[in-house]
C-alpha positions in Angstrom: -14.1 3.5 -25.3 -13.1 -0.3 -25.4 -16.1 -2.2 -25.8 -16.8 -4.6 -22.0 -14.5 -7.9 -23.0 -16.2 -9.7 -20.0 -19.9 -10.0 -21.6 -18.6 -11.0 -25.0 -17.2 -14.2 -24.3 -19.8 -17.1 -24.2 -21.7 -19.1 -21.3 -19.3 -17.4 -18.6 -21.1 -17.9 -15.2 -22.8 -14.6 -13.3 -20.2 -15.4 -10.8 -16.8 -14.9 -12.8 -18.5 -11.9 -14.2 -18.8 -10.1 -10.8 -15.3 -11.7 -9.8 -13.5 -9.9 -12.8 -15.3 -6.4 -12.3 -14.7 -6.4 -8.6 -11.1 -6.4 -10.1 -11.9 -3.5 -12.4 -11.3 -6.6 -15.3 -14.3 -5.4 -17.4 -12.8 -4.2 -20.9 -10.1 -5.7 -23.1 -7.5 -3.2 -22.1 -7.7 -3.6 -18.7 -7.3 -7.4 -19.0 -4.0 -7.2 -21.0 -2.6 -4.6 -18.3 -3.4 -7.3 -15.4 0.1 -7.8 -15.8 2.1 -10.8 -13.3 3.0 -9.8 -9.9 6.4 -12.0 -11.0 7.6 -14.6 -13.2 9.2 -18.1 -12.6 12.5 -18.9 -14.7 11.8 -22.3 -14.8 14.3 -22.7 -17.9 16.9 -21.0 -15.7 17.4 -22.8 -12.9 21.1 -23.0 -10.2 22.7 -26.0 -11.2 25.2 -25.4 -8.8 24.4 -23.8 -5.9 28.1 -23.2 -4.2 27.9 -20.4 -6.9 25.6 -18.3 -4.5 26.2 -16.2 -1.6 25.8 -17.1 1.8 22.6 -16.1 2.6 19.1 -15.5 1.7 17.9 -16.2 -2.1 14.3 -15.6 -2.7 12.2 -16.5 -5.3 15.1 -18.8 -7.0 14.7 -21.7 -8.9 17.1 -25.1 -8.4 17.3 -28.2 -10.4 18.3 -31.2 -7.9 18.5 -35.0 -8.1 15.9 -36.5 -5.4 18.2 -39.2 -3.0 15.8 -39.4 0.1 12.4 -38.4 1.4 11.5 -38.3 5.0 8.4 -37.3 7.0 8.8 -33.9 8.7 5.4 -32.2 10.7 3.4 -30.7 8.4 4.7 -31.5 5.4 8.2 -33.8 3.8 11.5 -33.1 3.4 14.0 -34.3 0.4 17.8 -35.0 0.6 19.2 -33.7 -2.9 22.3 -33.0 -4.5 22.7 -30.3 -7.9 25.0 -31.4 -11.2 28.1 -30.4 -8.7 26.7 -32.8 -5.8 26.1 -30.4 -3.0 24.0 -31.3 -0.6 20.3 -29.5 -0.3 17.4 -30.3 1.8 14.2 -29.4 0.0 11.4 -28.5 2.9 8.0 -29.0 0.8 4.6 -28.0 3.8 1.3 -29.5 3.6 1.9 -31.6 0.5 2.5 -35.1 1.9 0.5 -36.7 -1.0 4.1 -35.6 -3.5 6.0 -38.2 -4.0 9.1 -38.1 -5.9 11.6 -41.2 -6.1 15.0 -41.0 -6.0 17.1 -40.4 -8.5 14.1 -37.8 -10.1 15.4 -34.4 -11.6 13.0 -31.8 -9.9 12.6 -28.2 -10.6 12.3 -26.4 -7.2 11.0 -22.9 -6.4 11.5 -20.9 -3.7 13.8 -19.8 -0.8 17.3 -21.3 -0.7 18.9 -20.1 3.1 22.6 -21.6 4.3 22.6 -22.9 7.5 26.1 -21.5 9.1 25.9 -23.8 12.0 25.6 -26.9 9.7 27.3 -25.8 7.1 24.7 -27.1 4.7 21.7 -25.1 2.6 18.0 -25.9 2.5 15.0 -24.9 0.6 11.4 -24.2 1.5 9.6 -24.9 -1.7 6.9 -23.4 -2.7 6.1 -24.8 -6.4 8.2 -27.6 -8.2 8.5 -29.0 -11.9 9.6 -32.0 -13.7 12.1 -31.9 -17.0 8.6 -31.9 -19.6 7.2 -28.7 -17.6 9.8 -26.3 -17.9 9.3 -22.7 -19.1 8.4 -19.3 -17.7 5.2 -19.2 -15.4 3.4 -15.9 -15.0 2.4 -15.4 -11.1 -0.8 -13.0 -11.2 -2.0 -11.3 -7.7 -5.3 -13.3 -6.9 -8.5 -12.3 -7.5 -10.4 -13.8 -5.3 -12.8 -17.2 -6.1 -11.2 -17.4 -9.8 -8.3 -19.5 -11.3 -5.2 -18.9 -12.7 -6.3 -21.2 -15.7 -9.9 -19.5 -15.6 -8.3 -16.1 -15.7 -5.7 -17.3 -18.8 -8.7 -17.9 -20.6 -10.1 -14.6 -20.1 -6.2 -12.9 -21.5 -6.6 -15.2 -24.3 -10.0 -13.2 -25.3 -8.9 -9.9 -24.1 -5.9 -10.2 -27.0 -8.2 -11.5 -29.7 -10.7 -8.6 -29.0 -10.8 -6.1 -31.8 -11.0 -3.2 -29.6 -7.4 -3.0 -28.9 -5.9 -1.4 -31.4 -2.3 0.2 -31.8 -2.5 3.7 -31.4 1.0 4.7 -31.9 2.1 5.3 -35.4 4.7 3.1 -36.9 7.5 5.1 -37.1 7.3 6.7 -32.8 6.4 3.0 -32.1 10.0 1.8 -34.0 11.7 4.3 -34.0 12.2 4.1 -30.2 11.8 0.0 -30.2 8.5 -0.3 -28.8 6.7 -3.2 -29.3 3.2 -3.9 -30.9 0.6 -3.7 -28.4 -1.2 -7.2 -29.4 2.7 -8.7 -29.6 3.7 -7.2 -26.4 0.9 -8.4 -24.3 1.0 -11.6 -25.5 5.0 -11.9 -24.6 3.6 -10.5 -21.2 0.9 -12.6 -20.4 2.5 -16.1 -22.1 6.4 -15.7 -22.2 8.7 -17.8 -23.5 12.2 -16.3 -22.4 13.7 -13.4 -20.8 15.0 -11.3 -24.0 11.4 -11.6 -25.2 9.7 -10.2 -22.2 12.2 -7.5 -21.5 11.4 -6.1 -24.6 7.5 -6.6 -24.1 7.5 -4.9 -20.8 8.9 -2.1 -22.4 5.9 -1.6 -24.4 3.4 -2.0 -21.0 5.5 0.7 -19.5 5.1 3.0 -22.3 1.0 2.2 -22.1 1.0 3.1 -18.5 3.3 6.2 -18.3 1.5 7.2 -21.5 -1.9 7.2 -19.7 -1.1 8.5 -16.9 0.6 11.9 -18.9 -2.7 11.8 -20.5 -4.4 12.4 -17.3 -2.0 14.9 -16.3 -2.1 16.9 -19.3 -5.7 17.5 -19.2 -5.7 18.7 -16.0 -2.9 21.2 -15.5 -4.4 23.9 -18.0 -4.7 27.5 -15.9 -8.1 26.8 -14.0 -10.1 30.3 -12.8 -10.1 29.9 -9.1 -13.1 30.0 -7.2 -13.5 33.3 -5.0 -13.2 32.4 -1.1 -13.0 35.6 1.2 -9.6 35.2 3.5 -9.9 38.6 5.1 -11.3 37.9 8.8 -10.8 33.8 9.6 -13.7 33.9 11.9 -13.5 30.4 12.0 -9.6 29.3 12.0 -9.1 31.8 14.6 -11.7 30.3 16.8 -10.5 27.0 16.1 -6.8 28.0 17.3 -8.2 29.4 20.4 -9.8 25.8 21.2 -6.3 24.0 20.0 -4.5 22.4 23.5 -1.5 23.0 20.8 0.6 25.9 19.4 0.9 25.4 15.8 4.8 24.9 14.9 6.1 27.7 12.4 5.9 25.6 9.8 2.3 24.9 10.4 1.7 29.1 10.3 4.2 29.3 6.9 1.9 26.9 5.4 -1.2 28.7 6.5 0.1 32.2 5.1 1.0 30.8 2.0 -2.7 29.8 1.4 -4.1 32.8 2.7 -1.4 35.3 0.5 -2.8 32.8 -2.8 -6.7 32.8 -1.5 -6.7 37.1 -1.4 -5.2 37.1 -4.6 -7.6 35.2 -6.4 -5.4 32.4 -7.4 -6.0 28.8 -7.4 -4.8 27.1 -5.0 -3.0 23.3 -6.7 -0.8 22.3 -3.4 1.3 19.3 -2.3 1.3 19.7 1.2 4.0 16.7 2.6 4.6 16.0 6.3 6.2 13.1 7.7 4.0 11.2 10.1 2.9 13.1 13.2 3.9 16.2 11.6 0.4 17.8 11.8 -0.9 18.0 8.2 -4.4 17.3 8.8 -4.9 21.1 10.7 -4.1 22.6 7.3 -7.0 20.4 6.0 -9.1 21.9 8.9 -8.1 25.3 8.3 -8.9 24.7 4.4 -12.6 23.3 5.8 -13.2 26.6 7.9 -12.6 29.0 4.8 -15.5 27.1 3.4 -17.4 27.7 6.2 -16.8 31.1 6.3 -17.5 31.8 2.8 -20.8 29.2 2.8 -19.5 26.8 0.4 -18.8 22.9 0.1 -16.1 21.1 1.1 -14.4 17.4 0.6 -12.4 15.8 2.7 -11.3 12.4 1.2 -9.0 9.5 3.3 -8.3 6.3 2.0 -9.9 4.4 4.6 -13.0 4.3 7.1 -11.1 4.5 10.0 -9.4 7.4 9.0 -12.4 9.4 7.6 -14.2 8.7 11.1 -11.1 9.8 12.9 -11.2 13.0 10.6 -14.7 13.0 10.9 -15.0 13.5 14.7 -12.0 15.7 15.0 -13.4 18.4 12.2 -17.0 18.2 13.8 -15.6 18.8 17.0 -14.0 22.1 16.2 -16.0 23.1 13.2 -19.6 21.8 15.2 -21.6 18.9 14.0 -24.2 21.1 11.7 -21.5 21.6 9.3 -19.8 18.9 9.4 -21.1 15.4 7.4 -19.5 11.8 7.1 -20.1 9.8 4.1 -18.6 6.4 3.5 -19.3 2.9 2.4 -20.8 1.9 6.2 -23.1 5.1 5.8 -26.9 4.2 5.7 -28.9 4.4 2.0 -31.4 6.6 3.8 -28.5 9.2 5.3 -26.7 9.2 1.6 -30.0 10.7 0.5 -30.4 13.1 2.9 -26.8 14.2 2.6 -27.0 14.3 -0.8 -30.5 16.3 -1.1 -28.9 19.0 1.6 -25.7 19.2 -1.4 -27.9 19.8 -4.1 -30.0 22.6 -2.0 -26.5 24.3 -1.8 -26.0 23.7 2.1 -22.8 24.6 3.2 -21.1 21.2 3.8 -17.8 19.8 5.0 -18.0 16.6 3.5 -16.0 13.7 4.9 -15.2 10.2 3.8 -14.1 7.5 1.0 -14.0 7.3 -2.7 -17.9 7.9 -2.4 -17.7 11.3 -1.6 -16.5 11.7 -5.1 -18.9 9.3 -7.0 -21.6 11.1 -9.6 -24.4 10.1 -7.5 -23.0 13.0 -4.9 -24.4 16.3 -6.4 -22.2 19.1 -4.8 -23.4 23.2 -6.2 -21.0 24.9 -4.3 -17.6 22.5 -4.1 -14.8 24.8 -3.6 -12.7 22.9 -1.6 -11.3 19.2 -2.0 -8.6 18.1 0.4 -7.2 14.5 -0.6 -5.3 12.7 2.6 -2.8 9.6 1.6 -2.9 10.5 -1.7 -0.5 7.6 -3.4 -3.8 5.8 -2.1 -6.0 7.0 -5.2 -5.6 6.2 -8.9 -5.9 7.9 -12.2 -9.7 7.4 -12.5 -10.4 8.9 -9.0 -7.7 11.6 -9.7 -9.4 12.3 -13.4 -12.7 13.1 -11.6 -11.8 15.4 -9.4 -9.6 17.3 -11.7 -12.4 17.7 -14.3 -15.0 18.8 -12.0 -16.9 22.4 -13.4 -16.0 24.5 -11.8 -12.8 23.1 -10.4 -12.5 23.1 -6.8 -9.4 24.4 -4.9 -7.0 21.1 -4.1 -4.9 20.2 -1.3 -3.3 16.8 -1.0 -1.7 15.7 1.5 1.0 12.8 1.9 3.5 11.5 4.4 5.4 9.9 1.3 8.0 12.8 0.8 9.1 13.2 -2.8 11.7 15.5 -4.3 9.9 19.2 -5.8 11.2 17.8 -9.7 9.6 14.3 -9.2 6.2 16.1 -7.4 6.0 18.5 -10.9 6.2 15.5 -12.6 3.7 13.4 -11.0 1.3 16.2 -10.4 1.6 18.7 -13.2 4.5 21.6 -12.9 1.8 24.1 -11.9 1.4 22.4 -8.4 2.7 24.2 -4.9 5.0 22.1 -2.7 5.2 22.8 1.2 7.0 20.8 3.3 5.9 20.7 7.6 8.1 19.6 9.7 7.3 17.7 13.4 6.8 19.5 16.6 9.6 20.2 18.2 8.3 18.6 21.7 8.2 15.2 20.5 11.1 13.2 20.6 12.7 10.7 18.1 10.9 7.3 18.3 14.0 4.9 19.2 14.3 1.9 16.6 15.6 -1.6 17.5 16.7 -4.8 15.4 15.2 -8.0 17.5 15.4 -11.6 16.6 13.3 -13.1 20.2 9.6 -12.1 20.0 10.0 -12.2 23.9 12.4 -9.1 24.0 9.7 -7.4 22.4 6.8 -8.4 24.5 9.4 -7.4 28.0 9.7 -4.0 26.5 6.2 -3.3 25.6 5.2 -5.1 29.8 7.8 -2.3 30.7 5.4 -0.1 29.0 2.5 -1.1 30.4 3.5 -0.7 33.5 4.0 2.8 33.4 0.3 3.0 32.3 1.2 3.1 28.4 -0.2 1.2 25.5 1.1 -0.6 22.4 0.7 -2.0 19.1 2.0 -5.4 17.8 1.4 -5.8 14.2 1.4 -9.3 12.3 1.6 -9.6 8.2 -1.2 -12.3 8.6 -4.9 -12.7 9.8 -5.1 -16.3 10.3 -2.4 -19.4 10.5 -1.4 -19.9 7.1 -1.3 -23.5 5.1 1.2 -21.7 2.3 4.1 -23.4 2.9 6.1 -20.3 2.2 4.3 -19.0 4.9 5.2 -21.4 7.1 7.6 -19.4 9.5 5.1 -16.1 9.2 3.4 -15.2 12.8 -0.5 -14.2 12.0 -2.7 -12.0 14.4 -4.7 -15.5 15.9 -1.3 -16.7 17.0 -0.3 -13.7 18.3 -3.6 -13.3 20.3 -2.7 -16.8 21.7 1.1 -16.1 22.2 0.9 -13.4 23.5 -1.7 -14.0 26.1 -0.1 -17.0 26.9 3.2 -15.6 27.9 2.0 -12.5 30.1 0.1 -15.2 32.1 3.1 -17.5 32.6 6.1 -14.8 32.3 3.9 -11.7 35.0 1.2 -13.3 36.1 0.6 -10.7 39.2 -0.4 -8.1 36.5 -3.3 -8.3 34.3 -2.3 -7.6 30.9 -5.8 -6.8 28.9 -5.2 -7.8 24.9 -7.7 -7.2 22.1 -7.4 -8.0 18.1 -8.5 -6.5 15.0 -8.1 -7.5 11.6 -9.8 -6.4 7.8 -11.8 -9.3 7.7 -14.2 -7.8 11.2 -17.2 -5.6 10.4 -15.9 -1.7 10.4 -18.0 -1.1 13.1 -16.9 -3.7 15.3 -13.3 -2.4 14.3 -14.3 0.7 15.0 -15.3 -0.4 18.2 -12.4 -1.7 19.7 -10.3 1.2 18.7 -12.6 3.6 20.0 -11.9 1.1 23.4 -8.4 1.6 23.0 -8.1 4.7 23.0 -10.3 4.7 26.2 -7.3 2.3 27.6 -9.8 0.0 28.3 -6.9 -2.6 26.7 -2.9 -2.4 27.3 -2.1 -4.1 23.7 -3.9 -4.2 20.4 -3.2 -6.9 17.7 -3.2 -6.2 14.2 -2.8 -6.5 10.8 -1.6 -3.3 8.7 -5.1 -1.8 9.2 -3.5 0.8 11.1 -0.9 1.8 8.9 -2.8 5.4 8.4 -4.9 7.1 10.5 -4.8 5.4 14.0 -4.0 8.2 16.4 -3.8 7.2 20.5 -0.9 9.5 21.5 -0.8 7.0 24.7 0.5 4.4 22.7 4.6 4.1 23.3 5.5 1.0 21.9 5.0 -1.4 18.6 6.4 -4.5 17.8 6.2 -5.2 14.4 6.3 -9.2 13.9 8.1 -10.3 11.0 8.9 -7.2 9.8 10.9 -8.5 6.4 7.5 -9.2 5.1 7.1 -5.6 5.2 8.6 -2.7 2.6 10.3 0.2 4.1 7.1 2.5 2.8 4.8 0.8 5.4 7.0 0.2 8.1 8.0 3.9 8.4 3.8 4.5 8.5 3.7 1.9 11.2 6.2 3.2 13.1 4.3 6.9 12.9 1.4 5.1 14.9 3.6 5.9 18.0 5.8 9.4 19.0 2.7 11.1 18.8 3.5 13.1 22.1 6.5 14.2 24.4 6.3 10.6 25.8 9.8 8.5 24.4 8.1 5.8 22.6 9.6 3.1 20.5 9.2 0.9 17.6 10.9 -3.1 17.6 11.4 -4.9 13.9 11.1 -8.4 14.8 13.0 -10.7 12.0 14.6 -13.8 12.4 16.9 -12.8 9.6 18.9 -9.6 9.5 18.2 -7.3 6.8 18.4 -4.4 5.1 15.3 -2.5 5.5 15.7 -3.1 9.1 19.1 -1.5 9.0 17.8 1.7 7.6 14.8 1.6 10.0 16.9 1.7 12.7 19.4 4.4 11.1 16.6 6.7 10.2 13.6 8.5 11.0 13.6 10.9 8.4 10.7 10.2 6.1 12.8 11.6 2.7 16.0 9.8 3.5 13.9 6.6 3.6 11.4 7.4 0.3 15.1 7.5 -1.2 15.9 4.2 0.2 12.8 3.0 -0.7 13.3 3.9 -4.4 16.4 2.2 -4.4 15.4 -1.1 -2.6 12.2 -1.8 -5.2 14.0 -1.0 -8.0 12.1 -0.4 -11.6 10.5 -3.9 -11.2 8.3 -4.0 -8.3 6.2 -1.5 -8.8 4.0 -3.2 -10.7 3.4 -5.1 -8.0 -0.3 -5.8 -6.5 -2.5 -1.9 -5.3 0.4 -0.2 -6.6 -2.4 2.1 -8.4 -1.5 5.1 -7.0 -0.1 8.1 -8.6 3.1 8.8 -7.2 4.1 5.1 -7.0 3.7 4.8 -10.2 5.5 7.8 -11.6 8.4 7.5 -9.5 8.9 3.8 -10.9 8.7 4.9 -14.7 11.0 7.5 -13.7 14.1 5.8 -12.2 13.4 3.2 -15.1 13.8 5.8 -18.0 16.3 8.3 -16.5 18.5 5.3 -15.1 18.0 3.7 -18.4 17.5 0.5 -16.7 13.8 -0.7 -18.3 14.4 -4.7 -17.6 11.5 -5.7 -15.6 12.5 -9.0 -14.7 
């Protein structure tokens, strides 16, 4: 066990200290595998930028001669030339106080677009150098209240701590060109050029892959399954009676596969994947009612509040309320206790909720069921525990991130069961359109609402942002304003009711306004991506997705899910002032594989170390197409 890095180092403030565990940043190891979110070339700049394509370059570094400043709103612009004396205007946003003089060499970072209908390029910077600052610049994911120079200072005692040690032997570690672990770190975390880090990043992916094995390892071994009697289904068959559905044949496949394992006394270790709207969450239910049955425990974990309610109230309703319990972070101390004291006195329990319905404070006896939704969601440590729980549980996990059986035995262990549910048949392709005008967007979803339908519109931000590379990105307080704004001017006979929620509201007062929504007491709900899972008003027929290039193909094809969820057509709108490729395959697709492929393809080996890419199958997928494809450059 490393020994806690944090409390080691001298006369650091209470504050940091909570700052840097809130992160998980509380032993040496950890610290070192905060790896950068990116890296700026600095020492690599376009010197010439006719050498580029015609279009979008982000994250891109040019070295231009300043000829002229001018005062733009919000922020300057400078008139510059590169070493071959093309023209570039340099767009830098709410940083009046820079001042450059001509004939400066500047360092510029950020996006570089060409303007076809001048015939010129521009730049919105986001950071600049001068000649003495050049090198490469580490660009960590935030954590929140603490500096990048604060948090450097931290690394620095993370790699002088004696409790990371090499633990592969010399000749495995050289043998296949891996790195020291102190020299790797150090490339990573203070990098001096590209060959350097390359070859250090090999070594981080080796750490993580070789972790993450670890994990697996321990927790394939044969497990003796736990005894659940599958002869009458009392309860499932009730429940189907109540259902206003048929279940689809796939839904009845899955169900007879788990019954066939369940009478033979094997344990059940199942994948079951299901695009969204395909239904997976009655197999959870019918999972929940064998535990009933059979007067045992059962956990239900989701990835988020919302979710867990929404599971929550739909299990209580057709399992009944005295069997059914929610447990989450919102959940009063006093209720934990009782829930927790009716666990330990062997109640038979269908537990719902959050990471906390796996913590050791919650004291199941009879756990014999565990059904994970959203798994990618969960890491190795939350993974760990439930695979090491005495004696292990049955385990279902669900995901709407389809992965090919060979990668699934990988990430999960090759002793897991893959089953693949397919969409009822009565709902009909959601219809998936390219638009550059937010207002073709808001027509389409008034077309909707006059039919008595809902929609979503989804923004990337909260509030207006002062990032200048931000600058062009709509946020859900704009939106709120735009939108009511336009509906008054553009229809003003028709009262168009609008309501917003983003992450930084209490749960409950999100939990509110969604319950409103689904009561259609609003037309349109605003949003960030706090609806990406679990958000389920089959009324809904439209969203408009607002800059959608600030989104990956993974969580727009989630977003999109929100709506088709009945026989009503509904759509979904990708609003970019730029073309682009994920839109493209948006719009050619609605087949959840075929984009997980894309997807794969699109990130590429690097990104996924990216920030909350903790998750198990994200990971492993990554490492993968890095080792098989034998392309391991990170950067």
């Amino acid at each position: 066990m490393a020994k806690n890095i944090i409390t080691s180092l001298s006369d650091i403030p209470q504050s940091k200290l909570k700052q840097l565990n809130d992160a998980g940043l509380n032993t040496a190891i950890n610290i070192l595998q905060y790896v950068p979110r990116r890296y700026i070339f600095w020492n690599e700049p376009v010197t010439d930028i006719s050498v580029l394509t015609k279009e979008d370059h982000k994250n891109i570094v040019l070295k231009l001669k300043i000829c002229k400043k001018r005062d733009i709103n919000k922020g300057v612009m400078y008139s510059c030339v590169d070493e071959k004396h093309n023209w570039v205007n340099v767009f830098i946003f709410y940083s009046r106080y820079i001042n450059f003089s001509n004939g400066d060499y500047i360092w510029f970072y950020g996006t570089a677009k060409y303007n076809f209908e001048y015939k010129n390029w521009s730049m919105s910077a986001s950071a600049h150098r001068k000649a003495n600052e050049i090198s490469v610049e580490p660009v960590y994911t935030k954590i929140k209240g603490m500096s990048t120079e604060y948090l450097g200072m931290v690394i620095r005692a993370a790699l002088k701590d004696n409790s990371v040690k090499e633990y592969i032997s010399d000749d495995i570690r050289i043998g296949n060109n891996i790195m020291d672990i102190q020299a790797a770190y150090n490339i990573i975390h203070f990098p001096k050029d590209r060959l350097a880090l390359n070859h250090a990043m090999r070594r981080y992916i080796f750490d993580v892959l070789y972790k993450y094995i670890s994990v697996i390892d321990s927790g394939i071994v044969a497990k003796d399954a736990i005894p659940l009697n599958v002869s009458s289904l009392i309860t499932w068959n009730m429940i189907k009676i109540k259902l206003p559905f048929s279940l689809t044949d796939s839904q009845n496949e899955a169900v007879k596969q788990l019954v066939f394992k369940l009478a033979s006394d094997e344990y059940i270790n199942t994948l079951i994947q299901g695009d969204v709207g395909s239904g997976k969450t009655m197999l959870a239910l019918f999972a929940a009612s064998v535990c009933v049955d059979n007067n045992k425990q059962c956990a239900v974990l989701a990835p988020t509040e919302v979710l867990a309610k929404q599971h929550y109230e739909e299990f209580s309703g057709y399992l009944g309320k005295e069997h059914v319990v929610f447990l989450g972070g919102s959940t009063k101390v006093s209720e934990k206790k009782e829930i927790n004291k009716r666990l330990e006195n062997g109640e038979p329990l269908v537990v719902v909720g959050t990471h906390a319905i796996i913590q050791k404070t919650v004291k199941y006896t009879s756990l014999s069921f565990v059904v994970i939704d959203e798994q990618h969601r969960f890491g190795l440590e939350q993974r760990a525990a439930l695979m090491h729980m005495k004696p292990a549980p049955h385990l279902m996990i669900m995901s709407a991130t389809p992965i090919p059986r060979t990668m699934a035995e990988a990430a999960y262990g090759d002793q897991i069961d893959v089953i693949n549910i397919q969409k009822p048949a009565i709902r009909l392709p959601v219809k998936t359109a390219s638009i550059r005008n937010a207002d073709v967007g808001y027509e389409s979803i008034y077309n909707e609402v006059l039919k008595g339908h809902q929609a979503y519109i989804i923004c990337p931000l909260i509030e207006e942002s002062e990032s200048e590379r931000m600058n062009d990105v709509q946020s859900v307080s704009q939106e709120e304003n735009g939108c009511n704004k336009y509906f008054r001017q553009k229809h003003p006979d028709k009262n168009v009711r609008i309501v917003s929620i983003n992450g930084k509201m209490k749960k409950e007062e999100i939990e509110s306004i969604i319950n409103d929504f689904k009561a259609r007491k609003y037309d349109i709900l605003i949003s960030t991506t706090i609806i990406e899972v679990g958000v389920n008003v089959p009324n809904t027929t439209v969203i408009l997705i607002r800059n959608s290039e600030r989104f990956g193909l993974a969580t727009l094809h989630q977003l999109r899910g929100r709506v088709g969820r009945s026989d009503l057509q509904s759509y979904c709108l990708l609003q970019s002032e730029n073309e682009n490729e994920r839109n493209e395959i948006m719009c050619k697709t609605n087949d959840g594989y075929e984009i997980a492929q894309y997807d794969l393809q699109l990130r590429g080996p690097g990104n996924f170390l990216s920030s909350q890419q903790s998750g198990f199958s994200k990971h492993l997928l990554s490492l993968i197409l890095i080792f098989y494809e034998n392309r391991c450059s990170y950067i």
